[in-house]
GUMIDO-703603 format. One record per atom (N, C-alpha, C, O): residue number from 0; atom name; z, y, x. Coordinates in Angstrom, 2 decimals, padded with zeros to 5 digits. Layout:
BEGIN
(pt NUM,'CA',(Z,Y,X)),
...
***
This chain:
BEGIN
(pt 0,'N',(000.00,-001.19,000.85)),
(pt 0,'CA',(000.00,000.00,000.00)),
(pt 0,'C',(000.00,001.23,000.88)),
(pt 0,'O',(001.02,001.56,001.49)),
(pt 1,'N',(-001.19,001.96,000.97)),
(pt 1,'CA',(-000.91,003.24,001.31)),
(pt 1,'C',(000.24,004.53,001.56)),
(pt 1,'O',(000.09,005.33,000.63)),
(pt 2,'N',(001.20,004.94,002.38)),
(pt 2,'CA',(002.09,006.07,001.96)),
(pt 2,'C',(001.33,007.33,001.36)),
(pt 2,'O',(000.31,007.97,001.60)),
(pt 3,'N',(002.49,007.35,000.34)),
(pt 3,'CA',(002.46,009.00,-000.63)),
(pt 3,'C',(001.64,009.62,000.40)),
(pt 3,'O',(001.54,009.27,001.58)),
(pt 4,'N',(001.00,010.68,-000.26)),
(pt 4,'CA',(000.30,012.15,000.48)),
(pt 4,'C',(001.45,013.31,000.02)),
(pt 4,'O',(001.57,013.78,-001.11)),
(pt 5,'N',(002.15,013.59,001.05)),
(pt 5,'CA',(003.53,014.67,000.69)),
(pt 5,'C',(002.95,015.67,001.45)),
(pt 5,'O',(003.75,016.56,001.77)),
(pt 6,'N',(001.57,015.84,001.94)),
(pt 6,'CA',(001.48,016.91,002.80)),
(pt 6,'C',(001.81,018.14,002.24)),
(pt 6,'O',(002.48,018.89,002.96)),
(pt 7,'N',(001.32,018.76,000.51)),
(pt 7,'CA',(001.26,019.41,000.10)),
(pt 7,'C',(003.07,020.70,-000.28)),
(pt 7,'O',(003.29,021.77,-000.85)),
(pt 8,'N',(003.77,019.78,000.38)),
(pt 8,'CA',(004.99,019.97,000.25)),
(pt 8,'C',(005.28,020.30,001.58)),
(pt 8,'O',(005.46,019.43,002.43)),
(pt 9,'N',(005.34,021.88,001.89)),
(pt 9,'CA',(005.57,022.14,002.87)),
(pt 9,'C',(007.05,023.10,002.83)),
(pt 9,'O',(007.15,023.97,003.70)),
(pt 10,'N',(008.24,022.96,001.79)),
(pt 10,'CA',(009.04,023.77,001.96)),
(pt 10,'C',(010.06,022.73,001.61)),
(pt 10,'O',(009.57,021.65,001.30)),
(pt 11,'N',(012.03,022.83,001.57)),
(pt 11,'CA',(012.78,021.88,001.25)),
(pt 11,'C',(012.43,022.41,-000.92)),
(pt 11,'O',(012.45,021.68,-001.91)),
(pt 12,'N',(012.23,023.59,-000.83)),
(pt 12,'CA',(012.91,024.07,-002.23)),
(pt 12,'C',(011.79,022.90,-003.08)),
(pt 12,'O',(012.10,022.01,-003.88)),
(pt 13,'N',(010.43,023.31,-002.58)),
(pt 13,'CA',(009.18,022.35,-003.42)),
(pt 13,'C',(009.46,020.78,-003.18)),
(pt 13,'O',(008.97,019.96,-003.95)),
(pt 14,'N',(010.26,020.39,-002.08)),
(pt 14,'CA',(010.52,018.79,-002.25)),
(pt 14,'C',(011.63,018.55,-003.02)),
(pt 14,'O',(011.59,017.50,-003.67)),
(pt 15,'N',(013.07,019.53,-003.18)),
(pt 15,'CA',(013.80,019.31,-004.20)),
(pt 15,'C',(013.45,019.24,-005.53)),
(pt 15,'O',(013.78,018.31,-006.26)),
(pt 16,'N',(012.58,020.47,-005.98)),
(pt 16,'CA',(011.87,020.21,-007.28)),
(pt 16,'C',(011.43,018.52,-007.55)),
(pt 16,'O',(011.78,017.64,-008.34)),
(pt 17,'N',(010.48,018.63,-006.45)),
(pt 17,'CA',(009.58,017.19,-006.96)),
(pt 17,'C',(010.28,016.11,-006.72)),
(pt 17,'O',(009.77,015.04,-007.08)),
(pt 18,'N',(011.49,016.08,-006.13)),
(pt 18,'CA',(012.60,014.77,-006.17)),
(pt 18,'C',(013.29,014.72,-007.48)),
(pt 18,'O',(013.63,013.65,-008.00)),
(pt 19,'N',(013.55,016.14,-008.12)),
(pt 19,'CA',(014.25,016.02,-009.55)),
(pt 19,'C',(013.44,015.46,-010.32)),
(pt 19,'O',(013.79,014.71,-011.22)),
(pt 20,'N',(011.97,015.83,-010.02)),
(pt 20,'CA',(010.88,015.74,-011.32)),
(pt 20,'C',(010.87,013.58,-011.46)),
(pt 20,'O',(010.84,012.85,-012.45)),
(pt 21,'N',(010.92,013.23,-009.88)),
(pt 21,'CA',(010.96,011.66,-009.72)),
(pt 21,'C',(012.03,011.39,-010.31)),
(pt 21,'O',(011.94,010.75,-011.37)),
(pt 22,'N',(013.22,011.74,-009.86)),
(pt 22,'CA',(014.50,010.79,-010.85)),
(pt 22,'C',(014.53,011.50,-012.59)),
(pt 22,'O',(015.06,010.93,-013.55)),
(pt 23,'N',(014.18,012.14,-012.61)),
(pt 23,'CA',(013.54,012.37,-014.50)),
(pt 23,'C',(012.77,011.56,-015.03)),
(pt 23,'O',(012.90,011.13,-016.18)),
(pt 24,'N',(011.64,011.18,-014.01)),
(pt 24,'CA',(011.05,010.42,-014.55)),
(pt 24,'C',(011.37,008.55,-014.50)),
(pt 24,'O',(011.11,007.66,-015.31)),
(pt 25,'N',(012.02,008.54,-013.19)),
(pt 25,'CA',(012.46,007.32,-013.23)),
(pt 25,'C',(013.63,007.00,-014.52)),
(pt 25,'O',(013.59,005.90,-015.08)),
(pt 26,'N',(014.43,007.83,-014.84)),
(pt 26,'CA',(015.13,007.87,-015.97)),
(pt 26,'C',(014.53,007.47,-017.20)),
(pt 26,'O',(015.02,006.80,-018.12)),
(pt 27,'N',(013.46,007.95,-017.10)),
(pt 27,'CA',(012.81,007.77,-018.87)),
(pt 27,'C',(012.81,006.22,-018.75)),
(pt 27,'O',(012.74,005.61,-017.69)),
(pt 28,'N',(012.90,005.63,-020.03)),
(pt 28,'CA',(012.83,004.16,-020.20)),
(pt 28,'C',(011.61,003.67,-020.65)),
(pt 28,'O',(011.53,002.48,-020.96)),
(pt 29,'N',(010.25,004.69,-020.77)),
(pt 29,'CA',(009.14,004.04,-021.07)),
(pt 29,'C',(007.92,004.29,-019.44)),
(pt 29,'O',(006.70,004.14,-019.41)),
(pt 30,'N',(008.46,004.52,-018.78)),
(pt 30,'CA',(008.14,004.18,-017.37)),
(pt 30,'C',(008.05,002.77,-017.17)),
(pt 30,'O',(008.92,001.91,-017.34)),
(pt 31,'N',(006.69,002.65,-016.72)),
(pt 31,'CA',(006.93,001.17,-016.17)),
(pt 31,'C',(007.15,001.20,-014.79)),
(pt 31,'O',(006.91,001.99,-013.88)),
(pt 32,'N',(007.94,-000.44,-014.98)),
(pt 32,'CA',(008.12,-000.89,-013.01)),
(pt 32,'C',(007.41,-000.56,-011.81)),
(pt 32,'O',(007.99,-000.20,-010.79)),
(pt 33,'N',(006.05,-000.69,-011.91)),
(pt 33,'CA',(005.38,-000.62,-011.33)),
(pt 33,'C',(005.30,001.10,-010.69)),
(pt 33,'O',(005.40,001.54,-009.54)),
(pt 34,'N',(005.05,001.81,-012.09)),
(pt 34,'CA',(005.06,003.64,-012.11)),
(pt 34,'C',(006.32,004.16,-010.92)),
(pt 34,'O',(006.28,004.94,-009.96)),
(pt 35,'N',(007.49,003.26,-011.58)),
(pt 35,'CA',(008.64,003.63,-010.83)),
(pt 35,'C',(008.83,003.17,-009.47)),
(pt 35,'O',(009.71,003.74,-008.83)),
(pt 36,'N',(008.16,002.23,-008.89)),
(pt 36,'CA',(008.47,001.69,-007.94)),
(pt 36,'C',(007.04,002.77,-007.04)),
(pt 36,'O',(006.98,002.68,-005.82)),
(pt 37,'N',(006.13,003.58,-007.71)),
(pt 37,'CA',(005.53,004.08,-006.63)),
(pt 37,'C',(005.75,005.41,-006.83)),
(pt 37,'O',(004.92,006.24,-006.46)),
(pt 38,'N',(007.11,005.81,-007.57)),
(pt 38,'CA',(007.60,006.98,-007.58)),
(pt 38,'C',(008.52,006.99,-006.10)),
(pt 38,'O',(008.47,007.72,-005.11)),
(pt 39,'N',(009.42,005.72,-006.47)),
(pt 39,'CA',(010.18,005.24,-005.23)),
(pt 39,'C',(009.45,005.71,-004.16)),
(pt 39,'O',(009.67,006.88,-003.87)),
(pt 40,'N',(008.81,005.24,-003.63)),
(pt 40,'CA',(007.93,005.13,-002.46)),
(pt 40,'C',(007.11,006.56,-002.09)),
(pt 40,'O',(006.65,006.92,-001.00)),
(pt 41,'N',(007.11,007.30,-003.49)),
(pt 41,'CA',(006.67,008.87,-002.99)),
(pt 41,'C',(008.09,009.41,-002.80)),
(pt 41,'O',(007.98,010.33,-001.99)),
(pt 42,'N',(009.28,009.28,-003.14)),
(pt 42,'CA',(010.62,010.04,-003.16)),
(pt 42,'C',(010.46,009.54,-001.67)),
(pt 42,'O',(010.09,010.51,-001.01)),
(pt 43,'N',(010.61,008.42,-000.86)),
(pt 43,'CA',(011.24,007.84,000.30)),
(pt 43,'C',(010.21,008.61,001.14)),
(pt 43,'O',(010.73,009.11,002.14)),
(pt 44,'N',(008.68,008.88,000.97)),
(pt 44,'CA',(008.19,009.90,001.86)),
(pt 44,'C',(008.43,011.67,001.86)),
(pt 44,'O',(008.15,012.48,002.74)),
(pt 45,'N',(008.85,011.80,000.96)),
(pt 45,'CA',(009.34,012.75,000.60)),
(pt 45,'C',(010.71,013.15,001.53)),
(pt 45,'O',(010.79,014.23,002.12)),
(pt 46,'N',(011.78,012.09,001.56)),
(pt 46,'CA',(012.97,012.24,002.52)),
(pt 46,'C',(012.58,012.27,004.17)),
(pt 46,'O',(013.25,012.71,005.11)),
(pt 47,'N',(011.45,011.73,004.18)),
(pt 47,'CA',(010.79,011.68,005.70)),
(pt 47,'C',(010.58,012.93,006.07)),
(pt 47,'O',(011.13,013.66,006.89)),
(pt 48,'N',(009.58,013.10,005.22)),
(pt 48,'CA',(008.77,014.91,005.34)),
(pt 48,'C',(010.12,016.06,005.54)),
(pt 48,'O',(010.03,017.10,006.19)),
(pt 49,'N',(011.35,015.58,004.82)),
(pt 49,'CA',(012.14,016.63,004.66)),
(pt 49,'C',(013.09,016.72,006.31)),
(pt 49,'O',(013.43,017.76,006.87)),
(pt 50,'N',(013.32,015.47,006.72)),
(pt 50,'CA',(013.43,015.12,007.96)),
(pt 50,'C',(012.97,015.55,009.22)),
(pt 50,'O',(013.63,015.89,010.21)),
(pt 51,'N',(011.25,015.47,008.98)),
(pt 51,'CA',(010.46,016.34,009.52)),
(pt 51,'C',(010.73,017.92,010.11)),
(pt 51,'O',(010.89,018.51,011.18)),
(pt 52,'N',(010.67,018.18,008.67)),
(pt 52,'CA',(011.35,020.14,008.31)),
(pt 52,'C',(012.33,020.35,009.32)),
(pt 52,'O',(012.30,021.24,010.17)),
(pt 53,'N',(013.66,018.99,009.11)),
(pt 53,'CA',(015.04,019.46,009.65)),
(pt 53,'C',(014.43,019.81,011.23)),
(pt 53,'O',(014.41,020.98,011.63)),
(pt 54,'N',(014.12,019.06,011.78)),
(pt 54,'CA',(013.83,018.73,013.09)),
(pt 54,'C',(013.03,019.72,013.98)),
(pt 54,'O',(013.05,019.97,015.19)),
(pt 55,'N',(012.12,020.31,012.63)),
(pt 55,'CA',(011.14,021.17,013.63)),
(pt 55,'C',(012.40,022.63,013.64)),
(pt 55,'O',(012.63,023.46,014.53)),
(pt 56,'N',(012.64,022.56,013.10)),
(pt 56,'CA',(013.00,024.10,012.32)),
(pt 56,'C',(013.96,024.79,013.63)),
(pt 56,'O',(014.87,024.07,014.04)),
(pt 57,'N',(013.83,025.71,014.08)),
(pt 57,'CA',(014.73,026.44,015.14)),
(pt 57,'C',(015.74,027.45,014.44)),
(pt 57,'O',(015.46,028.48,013.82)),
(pt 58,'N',(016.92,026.92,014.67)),
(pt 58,'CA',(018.16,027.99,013.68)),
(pt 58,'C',(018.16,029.32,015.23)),
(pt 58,'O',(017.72,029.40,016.37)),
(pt 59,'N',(019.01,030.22,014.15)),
(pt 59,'CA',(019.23,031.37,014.79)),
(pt 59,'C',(020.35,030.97,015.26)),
(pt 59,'O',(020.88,029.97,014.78)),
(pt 60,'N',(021.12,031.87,016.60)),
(pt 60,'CA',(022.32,031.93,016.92)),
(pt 60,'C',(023.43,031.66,016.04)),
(pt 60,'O',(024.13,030.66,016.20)),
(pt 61,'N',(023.67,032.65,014.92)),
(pt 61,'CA',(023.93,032.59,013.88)),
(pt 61,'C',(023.88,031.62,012.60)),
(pt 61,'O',(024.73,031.70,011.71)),
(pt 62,'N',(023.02,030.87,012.59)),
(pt 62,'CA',(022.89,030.18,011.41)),
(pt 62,'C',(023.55,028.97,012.51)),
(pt 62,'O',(024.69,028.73,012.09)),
(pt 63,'N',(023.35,028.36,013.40)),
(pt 63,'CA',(023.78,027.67,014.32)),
(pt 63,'C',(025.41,027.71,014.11)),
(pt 63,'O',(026.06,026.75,013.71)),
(pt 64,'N',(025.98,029.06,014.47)),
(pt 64,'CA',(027.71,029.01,014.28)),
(pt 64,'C',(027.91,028.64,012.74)),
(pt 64,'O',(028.84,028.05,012.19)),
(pt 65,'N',(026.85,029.11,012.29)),
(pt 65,'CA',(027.24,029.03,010.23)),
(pt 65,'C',(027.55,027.05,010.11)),
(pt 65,'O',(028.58,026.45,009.84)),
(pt 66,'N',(026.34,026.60,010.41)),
(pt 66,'CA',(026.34,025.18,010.22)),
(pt 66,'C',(027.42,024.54,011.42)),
(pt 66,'O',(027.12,023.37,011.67)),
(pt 67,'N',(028.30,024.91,012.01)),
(pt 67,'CA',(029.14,024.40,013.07)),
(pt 67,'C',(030.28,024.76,012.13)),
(pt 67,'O',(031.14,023.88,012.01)),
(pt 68,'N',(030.41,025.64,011.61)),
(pt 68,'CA',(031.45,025.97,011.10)),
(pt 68,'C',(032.15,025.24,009.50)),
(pt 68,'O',(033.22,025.06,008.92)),
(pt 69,'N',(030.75,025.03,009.37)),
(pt 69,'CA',(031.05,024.16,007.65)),
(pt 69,'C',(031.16,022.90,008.28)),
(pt 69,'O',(031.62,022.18,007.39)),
(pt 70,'N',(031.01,022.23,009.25)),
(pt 70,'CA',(030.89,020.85,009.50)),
(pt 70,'C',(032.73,020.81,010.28)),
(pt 70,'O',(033.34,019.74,010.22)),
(pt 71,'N',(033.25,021.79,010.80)),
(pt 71,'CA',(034.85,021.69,011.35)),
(pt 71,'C',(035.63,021.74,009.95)),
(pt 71,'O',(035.25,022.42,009.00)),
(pt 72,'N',(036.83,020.91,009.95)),
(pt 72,'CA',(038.24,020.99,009.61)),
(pt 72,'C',(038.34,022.38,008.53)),
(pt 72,'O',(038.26,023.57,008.80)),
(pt 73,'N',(038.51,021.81,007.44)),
(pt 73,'CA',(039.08,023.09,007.04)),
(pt 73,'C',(040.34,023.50,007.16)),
(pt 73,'O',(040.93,022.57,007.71)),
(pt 74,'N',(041.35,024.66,006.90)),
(pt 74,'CA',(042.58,025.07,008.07)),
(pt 74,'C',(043.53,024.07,007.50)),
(pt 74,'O',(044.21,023.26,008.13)),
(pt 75,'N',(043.49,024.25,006.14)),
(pt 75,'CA',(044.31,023.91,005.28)),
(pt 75,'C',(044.07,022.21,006.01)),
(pt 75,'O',(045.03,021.59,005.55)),
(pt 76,'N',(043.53,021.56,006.60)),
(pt 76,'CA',(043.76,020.08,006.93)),
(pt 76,'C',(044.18,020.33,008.38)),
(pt 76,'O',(044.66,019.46,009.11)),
(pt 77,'N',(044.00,021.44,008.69)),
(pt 77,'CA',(044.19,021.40,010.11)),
(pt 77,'C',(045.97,021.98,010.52)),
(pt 77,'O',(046.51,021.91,011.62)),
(pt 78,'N',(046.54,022.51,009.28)),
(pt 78,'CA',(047.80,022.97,009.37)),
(pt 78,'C',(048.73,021.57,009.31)),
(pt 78,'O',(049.86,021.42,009.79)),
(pt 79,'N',(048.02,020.69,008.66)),
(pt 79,'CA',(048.77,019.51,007.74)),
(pt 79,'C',(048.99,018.33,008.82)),
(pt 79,'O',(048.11,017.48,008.88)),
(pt 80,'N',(049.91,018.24,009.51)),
(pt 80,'CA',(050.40,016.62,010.45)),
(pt 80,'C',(049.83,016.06,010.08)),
(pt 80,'O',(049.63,015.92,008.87)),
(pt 81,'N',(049.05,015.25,011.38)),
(pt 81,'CA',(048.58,013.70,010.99)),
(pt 81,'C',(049.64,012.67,010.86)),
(pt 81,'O',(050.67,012.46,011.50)),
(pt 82,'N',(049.20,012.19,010.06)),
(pt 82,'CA',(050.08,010.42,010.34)),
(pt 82,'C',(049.35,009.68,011.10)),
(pt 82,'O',(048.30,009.21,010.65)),
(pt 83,'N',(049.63,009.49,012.01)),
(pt 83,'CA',(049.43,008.49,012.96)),
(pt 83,'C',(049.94,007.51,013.29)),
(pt 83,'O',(049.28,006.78,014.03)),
(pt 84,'N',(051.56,007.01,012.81)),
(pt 84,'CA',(051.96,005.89,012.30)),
(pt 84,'C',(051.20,004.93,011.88)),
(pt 84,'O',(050.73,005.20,010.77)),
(pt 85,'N',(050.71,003.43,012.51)),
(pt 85,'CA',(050.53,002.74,011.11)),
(pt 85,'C',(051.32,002.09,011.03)),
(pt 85,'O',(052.11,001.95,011.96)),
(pt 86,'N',(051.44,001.32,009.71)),
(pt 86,'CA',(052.49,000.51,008.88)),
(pt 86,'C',(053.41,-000.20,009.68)),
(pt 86,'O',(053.45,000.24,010.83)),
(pt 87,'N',(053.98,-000.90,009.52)),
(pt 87,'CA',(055.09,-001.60,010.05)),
(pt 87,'C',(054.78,-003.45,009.38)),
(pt 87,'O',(055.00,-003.82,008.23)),
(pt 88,'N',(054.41,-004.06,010.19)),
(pt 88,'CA',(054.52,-005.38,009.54)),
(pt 88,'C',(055.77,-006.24,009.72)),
(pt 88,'O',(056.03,-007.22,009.03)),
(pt 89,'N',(056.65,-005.68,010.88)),
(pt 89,'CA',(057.53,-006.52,011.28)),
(pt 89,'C',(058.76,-007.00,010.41)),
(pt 89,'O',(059.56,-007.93,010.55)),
(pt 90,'N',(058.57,-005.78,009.26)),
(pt 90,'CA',(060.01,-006.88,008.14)),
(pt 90,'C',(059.09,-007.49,007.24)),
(pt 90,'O',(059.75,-007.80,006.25)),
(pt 91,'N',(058.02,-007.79,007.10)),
(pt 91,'CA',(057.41,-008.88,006.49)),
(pt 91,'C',(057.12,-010.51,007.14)),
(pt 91,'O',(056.07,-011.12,007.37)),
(pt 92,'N',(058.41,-010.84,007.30)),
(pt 92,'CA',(057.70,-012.35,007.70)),
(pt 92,'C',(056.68,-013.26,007.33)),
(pt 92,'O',(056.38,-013.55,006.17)),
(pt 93,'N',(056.16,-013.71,008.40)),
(pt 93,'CA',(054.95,-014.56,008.39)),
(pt 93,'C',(054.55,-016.06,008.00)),
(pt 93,'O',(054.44,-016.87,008.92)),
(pt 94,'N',(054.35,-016.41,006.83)),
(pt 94,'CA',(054.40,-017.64,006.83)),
(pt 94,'C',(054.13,-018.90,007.70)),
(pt 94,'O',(054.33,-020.12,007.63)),
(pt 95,'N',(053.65,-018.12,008.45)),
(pt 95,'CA',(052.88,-019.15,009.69)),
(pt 95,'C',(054.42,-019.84,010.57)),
(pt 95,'O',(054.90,-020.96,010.75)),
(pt 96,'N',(054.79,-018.44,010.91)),
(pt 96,'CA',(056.46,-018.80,011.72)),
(pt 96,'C',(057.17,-019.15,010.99)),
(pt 96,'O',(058.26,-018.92,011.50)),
(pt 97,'N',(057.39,-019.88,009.45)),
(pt 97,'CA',(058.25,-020.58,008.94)),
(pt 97,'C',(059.29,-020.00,007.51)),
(pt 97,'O',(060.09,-020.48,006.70)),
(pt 98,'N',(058.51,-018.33,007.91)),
(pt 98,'CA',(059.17,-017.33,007.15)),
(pt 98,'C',(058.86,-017.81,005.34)),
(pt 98,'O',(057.72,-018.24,005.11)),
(pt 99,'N',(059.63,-017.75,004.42)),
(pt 99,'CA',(058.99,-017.61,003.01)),
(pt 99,'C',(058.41,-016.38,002.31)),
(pt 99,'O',(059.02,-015.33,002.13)),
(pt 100,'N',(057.24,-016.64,001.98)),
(pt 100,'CA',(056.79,-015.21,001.38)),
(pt 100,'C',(056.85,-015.60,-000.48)),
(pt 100,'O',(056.42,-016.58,-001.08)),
(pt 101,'N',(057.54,-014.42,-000.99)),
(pt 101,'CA',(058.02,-014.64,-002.01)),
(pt 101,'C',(056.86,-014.04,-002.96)),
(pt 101,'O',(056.99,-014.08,-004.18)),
***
């Protein structure tokens, strides 16, 4: 089977559209299998192409700190102690060593 022709989709906003317009249509229940399964297959080139976009695209200084900044800790998790404890198994005896587990 041939891949989709997504060339025509050269922005993220026009591949979001046409990804909503696919799961709308995959939704409808008088779609057949077949329809849907080469909707599939245009959505999955569609995530490629958008991939594409990410990759070429050169951020500014700025948009660079923007996307560094949403991807760190927000404070409020960063004020908050870790637990770093883990559990304690040792007052659970082991049946293996003879212990009864109730």
């Amino acid at each position: 089977m041939a891949k989709p022709d997504v060339s025509q989709y050269q922005s993220f906003d026009q591949i979001t559209r046409r990804l909503d317009d696919i799961v709308g249509a995959v939704r409808d229940r008088d779609v057949s299998l077949e329809r849907s399964l080469d909707l599939f297959d245009e959505a999955i080139a569609l995530g490629s192409k958008a991939v594409e976009l990410v990759d070429a695209t050169d951020f500014s200084p700025e948009e660079k700190a923007m996307l560094a900044d949403e991807g760190a800790p927000s404070e409020k998790a960063a004020d908050k102690p870790a637990d770093t404890a883990a559990p304690s198994n040792d007052a659970v005896p082991d049946a293996a060593e003879g212990g009864s587990v109730s």
